[in-house]
C-alpha positions, 0 to 999 in steps of 0.5 A: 139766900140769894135774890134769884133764888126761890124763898120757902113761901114761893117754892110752896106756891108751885112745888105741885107744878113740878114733875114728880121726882124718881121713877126708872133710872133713879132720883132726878136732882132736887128740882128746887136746886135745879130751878135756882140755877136756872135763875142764875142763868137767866139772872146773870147771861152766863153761858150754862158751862159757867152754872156753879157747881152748887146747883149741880151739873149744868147739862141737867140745868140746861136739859130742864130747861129746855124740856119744862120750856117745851112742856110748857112748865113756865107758861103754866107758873107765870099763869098761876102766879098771875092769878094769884096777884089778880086776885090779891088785886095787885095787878093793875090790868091797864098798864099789864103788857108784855115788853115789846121793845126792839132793838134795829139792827143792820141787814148784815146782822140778819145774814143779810149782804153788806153794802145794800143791794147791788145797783145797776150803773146802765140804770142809775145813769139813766134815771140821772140823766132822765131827772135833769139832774148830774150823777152824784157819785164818783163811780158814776163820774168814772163811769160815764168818762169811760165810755 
């Protein structure tokens, strides 16, 4: 057993959260085996083509995923889970919180323009000489020589 897969005590605990399994169009792949490679995904960062075949196609791995996200079947596995641990008094409720890490990253990385935002030379000359101070880039320089 690997240590992103489900153990037997904790496949127990949320088996009766899952969608029943059958109806038309057939049988749906052993959920339990689903869910471990969704794990793996999740565990490794892999891309959902590269799901070893053990856990079977990963087009029903990554449509699972995506519709027990959307019905909200992890929200309802964490929230039980949770209780579980609040009652067995394992949780300590003044550092329980939720990462909010974040990471800066430059405008480009949003889509954003390189460089900044374009100036105004006419303004930026202005502004320079309105402070008393002497420009401070050479295409300032340039700029005032010029005209």
């Amino acid at each position: 057993m690997r240590r992103y897969e489900l153990t037997d005590e904790q496949w127990r605990l949320i088996v009766d959260l899952l969608p029943p399994t059958g109806g038309e169009g057939g049988q749906w792949r052993d959920h339990r085996q689903v869910l471990n490679g969704i794990f793996w995904i999740l565990h490794t960062g892999a891309q959902w083509r590269e799901l070893p075949e053990r856990y079977g196609s990963w087009k029903t791995a990554n449509g699972r995923f995506r519709r027990w996200t959307r019905e909200g079947l992890f929200d309802r596995i964490l929230e039980r889970l949770r209780v579980r641990l609040d009652e067995q008094g394992r949780i300590d409720w003044d550092l329980w919180c939720v990462d909010g890490t974040s990471v800066r990253a430059s405008r480009s990385a949003a889509g954003g323009p390189k460089g900044g935002l374009p100036r105004s030379p006419a303004t930026t000359r202005w502004a320079a000489a309105e402070g008393g101070t002497a420009p401070r880039s050479s295409w300032l320089l340039t700029a005032t020589a010029i005209r």
